[in-house]
N, C-alpha and C positions, 0 to 999 in steps of 0.2 A: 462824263464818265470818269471816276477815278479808280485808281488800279493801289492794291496793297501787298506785299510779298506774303509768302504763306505763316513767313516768323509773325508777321506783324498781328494777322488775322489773330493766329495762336495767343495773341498778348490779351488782344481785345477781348476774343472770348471768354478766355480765364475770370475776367471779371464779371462774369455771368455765374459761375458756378456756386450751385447751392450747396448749402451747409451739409447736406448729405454725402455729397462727393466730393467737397473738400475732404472731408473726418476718412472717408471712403482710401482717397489717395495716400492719408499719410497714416493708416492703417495698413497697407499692403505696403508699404514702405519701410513699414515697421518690423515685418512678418519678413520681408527678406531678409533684414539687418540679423533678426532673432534665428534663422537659418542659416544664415553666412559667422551667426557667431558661436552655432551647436556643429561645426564643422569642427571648431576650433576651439575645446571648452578650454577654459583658465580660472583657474583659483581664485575666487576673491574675496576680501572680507564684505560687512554687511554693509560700510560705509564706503566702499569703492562700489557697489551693487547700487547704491545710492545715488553716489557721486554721475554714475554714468549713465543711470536711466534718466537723471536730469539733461543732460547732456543730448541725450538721444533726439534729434530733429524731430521725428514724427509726434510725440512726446508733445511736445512742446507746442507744435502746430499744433495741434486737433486741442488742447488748452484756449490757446491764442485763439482760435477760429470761432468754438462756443461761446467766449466770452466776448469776440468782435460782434457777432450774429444778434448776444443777447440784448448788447446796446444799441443795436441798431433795430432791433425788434422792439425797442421799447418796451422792454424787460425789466418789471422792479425788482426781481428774484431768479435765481439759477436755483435747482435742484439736481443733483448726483448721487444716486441711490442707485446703490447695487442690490440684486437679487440674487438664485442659488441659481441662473443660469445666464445672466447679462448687467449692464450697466446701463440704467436710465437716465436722459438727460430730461429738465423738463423746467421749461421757462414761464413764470408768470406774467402774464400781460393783462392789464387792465382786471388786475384784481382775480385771474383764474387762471390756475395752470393748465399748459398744455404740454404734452409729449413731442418736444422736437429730435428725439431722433436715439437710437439706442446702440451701444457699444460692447464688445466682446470684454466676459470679464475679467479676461485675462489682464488688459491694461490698468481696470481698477486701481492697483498698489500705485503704478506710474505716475496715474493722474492725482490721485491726490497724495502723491509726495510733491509734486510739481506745485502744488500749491499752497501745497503747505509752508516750501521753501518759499514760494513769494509771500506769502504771510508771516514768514518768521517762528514758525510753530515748530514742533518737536516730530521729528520725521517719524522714530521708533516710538514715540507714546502714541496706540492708537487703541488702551483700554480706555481713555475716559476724556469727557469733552473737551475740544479749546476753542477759545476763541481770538482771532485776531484780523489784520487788515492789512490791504496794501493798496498803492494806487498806480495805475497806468496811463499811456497815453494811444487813447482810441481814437480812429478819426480828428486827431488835432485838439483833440478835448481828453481835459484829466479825470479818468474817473477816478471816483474811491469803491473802493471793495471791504462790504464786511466780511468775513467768515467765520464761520462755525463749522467744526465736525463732529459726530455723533458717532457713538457704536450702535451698530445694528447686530442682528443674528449673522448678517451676512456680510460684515465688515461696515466702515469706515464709510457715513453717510457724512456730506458736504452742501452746504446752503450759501450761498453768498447775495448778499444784498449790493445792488450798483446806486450808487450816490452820486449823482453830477453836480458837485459843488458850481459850475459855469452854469448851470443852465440859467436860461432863463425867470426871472422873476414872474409871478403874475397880479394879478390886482383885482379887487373885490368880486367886478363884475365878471372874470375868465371863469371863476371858481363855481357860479352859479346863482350870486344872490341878486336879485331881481328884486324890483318894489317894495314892499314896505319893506320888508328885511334889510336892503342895502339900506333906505332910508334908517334905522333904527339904530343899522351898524355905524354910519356913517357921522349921526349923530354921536355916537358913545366914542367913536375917536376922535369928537373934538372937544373931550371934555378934558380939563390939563392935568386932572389925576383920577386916580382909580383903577379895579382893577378888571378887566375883560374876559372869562372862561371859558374855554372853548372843549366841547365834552361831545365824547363817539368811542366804539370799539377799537379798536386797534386797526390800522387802516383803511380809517375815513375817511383819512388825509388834514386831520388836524396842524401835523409841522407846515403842512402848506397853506393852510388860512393863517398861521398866526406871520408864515412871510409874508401874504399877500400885505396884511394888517402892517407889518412892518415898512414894507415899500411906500404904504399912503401918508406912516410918519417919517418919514426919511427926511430929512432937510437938516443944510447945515446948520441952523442954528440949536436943535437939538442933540445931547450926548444922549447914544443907543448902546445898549451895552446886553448882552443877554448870554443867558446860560446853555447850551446846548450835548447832547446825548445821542447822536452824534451831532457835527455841523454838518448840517444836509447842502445848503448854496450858500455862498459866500455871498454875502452883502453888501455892496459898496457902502462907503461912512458906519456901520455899525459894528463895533467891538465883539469879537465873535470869542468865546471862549468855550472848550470843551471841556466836560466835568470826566474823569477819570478816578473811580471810586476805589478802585486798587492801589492808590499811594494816598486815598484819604479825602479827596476832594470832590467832592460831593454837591449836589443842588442846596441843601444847607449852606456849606459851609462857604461857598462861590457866591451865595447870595450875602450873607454878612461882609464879605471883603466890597460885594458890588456897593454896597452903601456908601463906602469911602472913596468910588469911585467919581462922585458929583454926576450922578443920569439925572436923564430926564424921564426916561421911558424902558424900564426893564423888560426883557421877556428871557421867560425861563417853561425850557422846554415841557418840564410833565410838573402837578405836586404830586408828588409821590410817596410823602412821610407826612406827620404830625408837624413835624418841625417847620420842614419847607412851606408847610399853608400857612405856619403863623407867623414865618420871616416874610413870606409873599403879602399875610394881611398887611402886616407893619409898614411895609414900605409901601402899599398903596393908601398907609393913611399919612404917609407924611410928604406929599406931593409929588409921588410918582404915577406915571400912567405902568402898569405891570399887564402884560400879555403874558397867559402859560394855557394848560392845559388839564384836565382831570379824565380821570374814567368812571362814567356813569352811566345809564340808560336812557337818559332825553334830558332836557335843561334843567325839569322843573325838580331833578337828582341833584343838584350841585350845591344846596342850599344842605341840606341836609346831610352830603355827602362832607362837605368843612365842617360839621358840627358835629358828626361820627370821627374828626379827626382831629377835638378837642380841638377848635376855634369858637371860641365866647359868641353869643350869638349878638348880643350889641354890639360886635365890630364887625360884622355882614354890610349891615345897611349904609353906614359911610364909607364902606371900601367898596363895593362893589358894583360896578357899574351895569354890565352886560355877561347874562348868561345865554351863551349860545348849544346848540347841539345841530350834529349835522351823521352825513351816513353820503358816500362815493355811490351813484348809480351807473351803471355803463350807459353812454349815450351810444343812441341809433345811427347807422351810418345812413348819411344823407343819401346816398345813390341807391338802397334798395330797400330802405324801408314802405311798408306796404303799409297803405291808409286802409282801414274797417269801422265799417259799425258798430260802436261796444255793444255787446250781451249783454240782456237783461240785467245779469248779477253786477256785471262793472258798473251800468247804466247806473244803478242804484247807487252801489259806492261811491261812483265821482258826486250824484245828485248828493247823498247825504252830507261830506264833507263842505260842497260849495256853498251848501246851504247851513254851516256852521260860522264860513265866512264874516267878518267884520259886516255891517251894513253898505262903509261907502267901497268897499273891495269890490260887494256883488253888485253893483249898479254898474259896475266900470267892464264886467266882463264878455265876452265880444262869445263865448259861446254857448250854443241853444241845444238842445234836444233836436235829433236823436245826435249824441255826443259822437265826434271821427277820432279813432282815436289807431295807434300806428304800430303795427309786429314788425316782430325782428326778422329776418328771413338769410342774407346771407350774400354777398354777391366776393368778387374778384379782388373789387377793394377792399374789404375788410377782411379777408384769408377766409370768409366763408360763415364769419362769427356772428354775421350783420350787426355787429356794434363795432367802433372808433371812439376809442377814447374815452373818458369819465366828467362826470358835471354833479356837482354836491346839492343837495338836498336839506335844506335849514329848519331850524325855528329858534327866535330868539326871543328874549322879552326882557325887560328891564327891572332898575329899584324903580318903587314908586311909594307916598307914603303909606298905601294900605299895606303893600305887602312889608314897608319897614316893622309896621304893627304886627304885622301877621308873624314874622320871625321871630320879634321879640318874645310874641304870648307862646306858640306855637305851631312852630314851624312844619306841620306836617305834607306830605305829598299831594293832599287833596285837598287844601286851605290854599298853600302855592299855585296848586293845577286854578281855582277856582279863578285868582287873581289875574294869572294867563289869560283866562279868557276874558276876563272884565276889559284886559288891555289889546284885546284882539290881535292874539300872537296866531301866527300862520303857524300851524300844528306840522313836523316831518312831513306827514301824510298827505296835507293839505297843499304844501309846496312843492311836494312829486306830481300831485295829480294835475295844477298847473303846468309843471314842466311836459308832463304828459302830453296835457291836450293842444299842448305848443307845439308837438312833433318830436321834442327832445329825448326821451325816453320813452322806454313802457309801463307800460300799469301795472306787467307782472314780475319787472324788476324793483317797481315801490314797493308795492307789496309784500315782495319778500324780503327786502332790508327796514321795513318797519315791523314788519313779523304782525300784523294788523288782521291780514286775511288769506286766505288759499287761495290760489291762483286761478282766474278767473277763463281764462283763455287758452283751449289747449293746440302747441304748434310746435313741431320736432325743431329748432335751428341744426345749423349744420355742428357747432359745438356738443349738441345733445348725439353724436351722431356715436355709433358702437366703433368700439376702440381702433379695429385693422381698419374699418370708413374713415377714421379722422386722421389714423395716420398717413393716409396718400395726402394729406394739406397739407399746402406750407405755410406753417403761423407766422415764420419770422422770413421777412421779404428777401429775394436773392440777394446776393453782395460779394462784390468782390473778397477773391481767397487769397491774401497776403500769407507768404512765407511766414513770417514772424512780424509782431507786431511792436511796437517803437513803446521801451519801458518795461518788456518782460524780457528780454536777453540778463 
């Protein structure tokens, strides 16, 4: 039996307390302070009104506590949006927001002057947007934080992006790509030049394949040098530079200086100009391997998508190695996903696609009619959401020399699409349905990130669930409530 004094117990269980009764406590701590100082009104101007709402403990915590909460929630976004009767906070996880917890809108002005000052921003401008950043130390890890604020009708909206430069690296196969696709990828990075595309909406998680891609060329005998908007994770061995387009420097202009840097293997975060695609052709014709990225709607866009950006179309075929496209699916949480029989309508869908398949892909594949296939449902681990985490969804295909010809005469979307399949590329759709019938995801999360079909299977999760339902969850796991956190003093 061991015995603990009642201070002790008090220590312990603090560390238990959820992000609601943290915000809770130094909210009523706040409200005495704001009473104990209408006892006693005093003159101030608008920069000591400032000066001292920073100041203000409560302030500060319930700042610190949201943003502990949202990196430990594995949070890639905070949102603070005020209304004409409260202040929302609301964290994105794994690609969807949730409501974690709502605030009286009186502190509104507080919170985001508090952040502002840690971002460096203009406390009294709050007609028109800014942007800036800062970084702290959470849990012994450095984050970075973007910011932005917005005017709304109802004041002064704030977004912040969490960026863990330390995290972890990952590598081809964490990301999702499986059989012939890693084969294809795997092959194209061991060619010694050229250049790689990697094409998706807005996150799909493209800066994270072209790290992964980076990790498998890492070795010291290679110079890595690459362009980045922001640096999302620091790299061991490769030259990280950020482009800052406000004093003039630019993915252009970063990529001209990079040439007199002697690489081996550039990557540059997005092409985004005319320019940058024909400084990024250049340099993957003069023996560099170049990693970036584009925005399109599937791979077989990217040909056409450099040619709409005034790149000559006889310098495709010897630059270009590998065009990929991918799309972020939330994976199933393994402790309560529920096995089914697909319906007719899936039944058919998965049958058509498999049956699209390469010849020696369908020989090899281990499952039969009637197809099991897995809903999301919801349990304790997962805060209710029945999904844990994201797993990417491909298709890639190669130069080869029909389609060199084909770009040369005419490069259209359905000349390209036709050659894809001559080279039996796994279609987006084709590579979700896979994963599917793996138990990794759902059919009705494919489906709607390749926008292919209506959803085939209808099932409330607990996320579908009406708004006072969801708000008794807790998205973001309990965790200790520190005073103040180490780097926002």
């Amino acid at each position: 039996i061991y015995q603990i004094s009642r201070s002790d117990f008090g220590v312990v269980l603090g560390q238990y307390k959820s992000l609601r009764g943290v915000v809770k406590e130094a909210l009523e701590e706040l409200e005495k302070e704001v009473t104990e100082e209408k006892v006693a009104p005093k003159k101030k101007t608008a920069e000591e009104e400032a000066a001292k709402i920073m100041e203000e403990a409560p302030i500060t915590k319930v700042v610190a506590v949201i943003l502990k909460h949202a990196v430990e929630g594995k949070a890639s976004d905070v949102h603070i949006e005020p209304s004409y009767d409260r202040l929302r906070v609301r964290f994105r996880v794994d690609g969807v927001l949730y409501t974690s917890l709502f605030l009286p809108l009186s502190i509104h002005p507080a919170v985001v002057s508090r952040i502002k000052i840690l971002s460096n921003l203009k406390i009294d401008e709050t007609r028109i947007p800014q942007d800036g950043r800062f970084r702290t130390t959470i849990e012994e890890r450095e984050i970075d934080f973007r910011v932005s604020t917005f005017p709304t009708a109802s004041g002064e909206k704030v977004a912040l992006r969490l960026l863990d430069p330390t995290a972890s690296l990952k590598v081809p196969t964490d990301l999702g790509l499986i059989g012939r696709n890693l084969e294809i990828m795997m092959e194209g990075l061991s060619s010694p030049w050229g250049m790689i595309l990697i094409t998706g909406p807005t996150g799909s998680g493209k800066s994270t394949t072209l790290y992964a891609l980076l990790n498998v060329l890492n070795r010291d005998e290679v110079n890595i040098v690459s362009l980045e908007d922001p640096v999302e994770y620091l790299v061991k061995g490769v030259n990280q530079s950020q482009i800052r387009p406000e004093i003039g420097y630019t993915f252009s202009t970063g990529l001209r200086h990079i040439l007199r840097q002697d690489p081996d293997i550039i990557m540059v975060g997005e092409v985004r100009d005319n320019e940058t695609a024909g400084l990024a052709i250049h340099a993957s014709l003069t023996g560099h391997i170049v990693l970036s990225s584009l925005h399109t709607n599937d791979a077989v866009g990217i040909i056409p998508r450099l040619i709409d950006m005034e790149v000559e179309p006889f310098l495709l075929p010897p630059s270009l190695n590998l065009m990929v496209a991918q799309r972020l699916i939330k994976r199933l949480c393994q402790d309560c996903k529920k096995e089914v029989t697909a319906p007719k309508r899936a039944e058919e869908i998965i049958d058509r696609e498999l049956g699209k398949l390469p010849a020696d892909l369908k020989k090899n594949l281990k499952w039969k009619k009637p197809y099991k296939i897995w809903q999301i449902v919801g349990c304790k681990k997962c805060a209710h959401k029945g999904t844990k985490g994201r797993v990417a969804i491909f298709e890639i295909f190669k130069m080869s020399a029909q389609l060199e010809k084909i770009v040369i005469e005419e490069p259209t979307d359905s000349r390209i699409r036709a050659e894809t399949q001559r080279q039996g590329m796994v279609t987006l759709l084709q590579d979700g349905i896979l994963k599917v019938l793996d138990g990794t995801i759902s059919l009705e999360e494919v489906l709607q990130a390749v926008k292919e079909e209506e959803p085939v299977i209808e099932f409330v999760p607990a996320a579908a669930m009406k708004p006072a339902e969801a708000a008794k969850l807790s998205i973001i796991p309990e965790a200790a409530a520190l005073p103040e956190l180490a780097g926002l003093e």
